[in-house]
Backbone as CSV, one residue per row, in Angstrom:
resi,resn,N_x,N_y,N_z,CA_x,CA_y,CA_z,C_x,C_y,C_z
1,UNK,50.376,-21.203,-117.320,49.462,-22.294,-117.136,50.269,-23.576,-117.036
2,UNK,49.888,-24.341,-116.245,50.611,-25.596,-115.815,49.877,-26.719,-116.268
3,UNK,50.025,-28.372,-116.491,49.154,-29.172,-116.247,49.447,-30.349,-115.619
4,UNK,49.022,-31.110,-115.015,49.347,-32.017,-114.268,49.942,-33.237,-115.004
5,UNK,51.145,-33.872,-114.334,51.187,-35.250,-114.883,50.587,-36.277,-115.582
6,UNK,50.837,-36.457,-116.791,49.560,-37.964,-117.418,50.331,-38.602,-117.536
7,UNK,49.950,-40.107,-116.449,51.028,-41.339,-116.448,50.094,-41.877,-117.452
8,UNK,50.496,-42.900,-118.106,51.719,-43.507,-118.417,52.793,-42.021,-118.885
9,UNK,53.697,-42.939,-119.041,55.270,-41.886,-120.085,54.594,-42.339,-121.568
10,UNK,55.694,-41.721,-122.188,55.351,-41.793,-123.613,54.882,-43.005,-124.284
11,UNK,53.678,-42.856,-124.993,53.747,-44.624,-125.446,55.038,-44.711,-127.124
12,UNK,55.133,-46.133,-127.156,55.927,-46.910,-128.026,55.021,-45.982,-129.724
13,UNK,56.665,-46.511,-129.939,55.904,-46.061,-131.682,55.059,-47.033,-131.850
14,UNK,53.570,-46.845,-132.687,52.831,-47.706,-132.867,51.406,-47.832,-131.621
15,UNK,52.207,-47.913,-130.807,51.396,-48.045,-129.595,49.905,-47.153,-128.975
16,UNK,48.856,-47.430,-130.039,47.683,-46.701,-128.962,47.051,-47.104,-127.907
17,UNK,46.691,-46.015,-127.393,45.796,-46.028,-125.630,45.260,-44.890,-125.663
18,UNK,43.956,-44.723,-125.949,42.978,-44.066,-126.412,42.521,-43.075,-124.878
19,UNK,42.822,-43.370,-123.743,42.431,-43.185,-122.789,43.405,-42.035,-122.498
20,UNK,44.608,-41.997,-122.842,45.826,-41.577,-122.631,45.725,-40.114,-123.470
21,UNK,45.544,-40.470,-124.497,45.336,-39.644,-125.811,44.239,-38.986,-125.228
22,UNK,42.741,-38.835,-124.993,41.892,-38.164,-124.146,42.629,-37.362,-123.311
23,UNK,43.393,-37.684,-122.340,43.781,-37.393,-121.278,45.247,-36.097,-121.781
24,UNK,45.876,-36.439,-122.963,46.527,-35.763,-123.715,45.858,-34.423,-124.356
25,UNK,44.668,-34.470,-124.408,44.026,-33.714,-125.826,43.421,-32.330,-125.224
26,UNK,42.963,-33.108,-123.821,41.956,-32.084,-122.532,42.860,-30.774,-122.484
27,UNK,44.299,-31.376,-122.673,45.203,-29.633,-122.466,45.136,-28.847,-123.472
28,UNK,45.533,-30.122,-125.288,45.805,-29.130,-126.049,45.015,-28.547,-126.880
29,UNK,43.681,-28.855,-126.452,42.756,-28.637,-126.761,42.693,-26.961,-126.928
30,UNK,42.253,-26.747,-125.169,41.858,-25.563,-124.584,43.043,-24.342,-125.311
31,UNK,43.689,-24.326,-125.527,44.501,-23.142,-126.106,44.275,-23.179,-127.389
32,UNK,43.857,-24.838,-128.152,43.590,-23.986,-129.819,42.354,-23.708,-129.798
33,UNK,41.568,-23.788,-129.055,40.059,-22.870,-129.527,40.216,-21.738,-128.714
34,UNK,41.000,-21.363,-127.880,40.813,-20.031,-127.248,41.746,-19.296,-128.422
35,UNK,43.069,-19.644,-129.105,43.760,-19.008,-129.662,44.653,-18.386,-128.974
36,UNK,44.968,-19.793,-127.742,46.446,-19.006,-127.240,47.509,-19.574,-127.875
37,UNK,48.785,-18.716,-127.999,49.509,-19.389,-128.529,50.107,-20.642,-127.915
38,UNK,51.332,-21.426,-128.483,51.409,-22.824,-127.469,52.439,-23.770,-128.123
39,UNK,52.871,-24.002,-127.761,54.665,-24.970,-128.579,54.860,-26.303,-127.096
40,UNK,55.074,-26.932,-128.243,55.654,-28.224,-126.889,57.305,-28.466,-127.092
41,UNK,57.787,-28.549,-126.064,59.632,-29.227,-127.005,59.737,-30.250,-126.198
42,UNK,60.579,-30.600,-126.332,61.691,-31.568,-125.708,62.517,-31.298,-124.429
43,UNK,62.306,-31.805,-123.319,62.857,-31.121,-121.976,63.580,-32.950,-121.075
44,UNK,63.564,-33.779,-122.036,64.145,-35.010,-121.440,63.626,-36.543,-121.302
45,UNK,64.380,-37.359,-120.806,63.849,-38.584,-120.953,63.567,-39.668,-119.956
46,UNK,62.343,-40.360,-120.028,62.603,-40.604,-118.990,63.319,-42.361,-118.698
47,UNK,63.069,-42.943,-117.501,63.882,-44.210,-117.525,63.946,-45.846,-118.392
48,UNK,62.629,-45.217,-119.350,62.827,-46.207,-120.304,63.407,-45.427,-121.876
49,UNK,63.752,-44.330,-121.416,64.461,-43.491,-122.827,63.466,-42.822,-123.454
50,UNK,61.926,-43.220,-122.982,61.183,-41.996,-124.308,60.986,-40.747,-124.024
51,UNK,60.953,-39.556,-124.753,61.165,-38.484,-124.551,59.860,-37.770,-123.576
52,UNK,60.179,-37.035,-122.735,59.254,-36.337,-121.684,59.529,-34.705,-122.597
53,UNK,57.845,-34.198,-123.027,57.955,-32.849,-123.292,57.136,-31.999,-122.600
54,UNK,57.484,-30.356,-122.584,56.918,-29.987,-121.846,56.198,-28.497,-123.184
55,UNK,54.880,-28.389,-122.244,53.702,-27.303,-123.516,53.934,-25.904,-122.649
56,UNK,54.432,-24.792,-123.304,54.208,-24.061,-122.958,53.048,-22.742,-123.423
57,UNK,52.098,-22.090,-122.689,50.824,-21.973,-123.619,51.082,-20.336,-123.174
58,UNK,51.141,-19.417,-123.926,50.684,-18.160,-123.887,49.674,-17.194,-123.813
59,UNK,50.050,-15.794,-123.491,48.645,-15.163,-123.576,48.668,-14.817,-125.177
60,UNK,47.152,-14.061,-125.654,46.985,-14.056,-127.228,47.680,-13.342,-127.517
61,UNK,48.521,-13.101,-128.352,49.280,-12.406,-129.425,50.543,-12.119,-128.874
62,UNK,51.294,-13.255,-128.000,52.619,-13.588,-127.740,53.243,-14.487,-128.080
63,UNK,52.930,-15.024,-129.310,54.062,-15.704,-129.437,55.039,-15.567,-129.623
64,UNK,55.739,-14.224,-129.590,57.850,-13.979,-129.663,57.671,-14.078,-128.032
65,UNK,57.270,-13.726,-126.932,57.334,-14.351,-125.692,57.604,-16.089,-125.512
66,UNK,56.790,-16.943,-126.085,56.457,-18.033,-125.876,57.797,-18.951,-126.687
67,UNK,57.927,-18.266,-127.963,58.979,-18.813,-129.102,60.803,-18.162,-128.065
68,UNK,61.093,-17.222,-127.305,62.195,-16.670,-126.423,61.926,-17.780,-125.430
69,UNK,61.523,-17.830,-124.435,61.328,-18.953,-123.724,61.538,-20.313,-124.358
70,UNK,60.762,-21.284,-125.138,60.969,-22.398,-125.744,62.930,-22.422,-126.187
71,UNK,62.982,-21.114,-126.822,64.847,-21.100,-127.589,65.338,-21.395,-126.219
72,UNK,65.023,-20.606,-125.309,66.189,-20.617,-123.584,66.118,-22.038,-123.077
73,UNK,65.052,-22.745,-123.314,64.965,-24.103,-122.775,65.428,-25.455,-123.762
74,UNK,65.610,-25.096,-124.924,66.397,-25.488,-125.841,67.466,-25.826,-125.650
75,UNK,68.425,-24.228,-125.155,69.520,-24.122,-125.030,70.048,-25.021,-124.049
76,UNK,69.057,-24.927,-122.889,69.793,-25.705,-121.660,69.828,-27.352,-121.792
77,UNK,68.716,-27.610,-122.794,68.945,-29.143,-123.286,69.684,-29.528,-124.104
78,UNK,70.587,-28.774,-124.958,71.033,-28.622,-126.074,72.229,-30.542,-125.941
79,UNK,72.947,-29.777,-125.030,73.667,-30.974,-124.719,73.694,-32.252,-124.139
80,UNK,72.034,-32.408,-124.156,71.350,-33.588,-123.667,71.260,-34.716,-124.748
81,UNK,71.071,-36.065,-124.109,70.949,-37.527,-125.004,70.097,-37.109,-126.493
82,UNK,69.951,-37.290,-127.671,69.165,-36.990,-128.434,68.784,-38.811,-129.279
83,UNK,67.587,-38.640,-130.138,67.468,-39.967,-130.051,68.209,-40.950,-131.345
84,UNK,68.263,-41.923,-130.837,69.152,-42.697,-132.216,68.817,-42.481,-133.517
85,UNK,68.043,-42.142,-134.142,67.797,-41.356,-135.350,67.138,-39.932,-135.105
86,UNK,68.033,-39.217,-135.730,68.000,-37.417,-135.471,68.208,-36.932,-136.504
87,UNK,67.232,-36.100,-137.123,67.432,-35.883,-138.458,67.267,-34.408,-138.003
88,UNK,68.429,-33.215,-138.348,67.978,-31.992,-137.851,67.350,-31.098,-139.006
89,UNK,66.283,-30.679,-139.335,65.324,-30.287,-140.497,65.603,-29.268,-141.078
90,UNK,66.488,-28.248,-139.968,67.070,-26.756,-140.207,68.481,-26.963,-140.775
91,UNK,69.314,-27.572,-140.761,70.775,-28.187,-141.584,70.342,-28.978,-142.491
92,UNK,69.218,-29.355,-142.976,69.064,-30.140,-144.238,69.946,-31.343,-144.302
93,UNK,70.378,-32.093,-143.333,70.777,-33.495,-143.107,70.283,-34.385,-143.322
């Protein structure tokens, strides 16, 4: 399942736009009441630096499909910009 672009880019910390957030919710909605599974990560940034992520949504009772995929796309970002405060949760840093 795919979903289309929602401009704006990321808003600012702090920053609501209620319209945006609607427009955010319409996706992640539909997979938690169906009970598909569904993870968002980190796939890059865009030209004002805030992070662009991408949702990937499964069929029911895949999530080691959905969680293999998310790790592979991980990997390929691995060595990408990360943001000025990075606290990694799994090294207890």
């Amino acid at each position: 399942m795919t979903a289309p672009l929602i401009p704006p880019s990321a808003l600012k910390s702090g920053e609501s736009n209620m319209q945006v957030t609607g427009n955010l919710m319409r996706f992640v909605v539909t997979a938690n009441l169906l009970g598909f599974p569904a993870i968002s990560i980190p796939v890059g940034y865009d030209k004002q630096g805030l992070p662009i992520g991408l949702q990937i949504i499964g069929r029911p009772w895949c999530e080691a499909t959905i969680l293999r995929l998310a790790s592979a796309i991980e990997e390929l970002w691995s060595a990408k910009k990360k943001p000025m405060q990075f606290y990694d949760l799994l090294r207890g840093n």
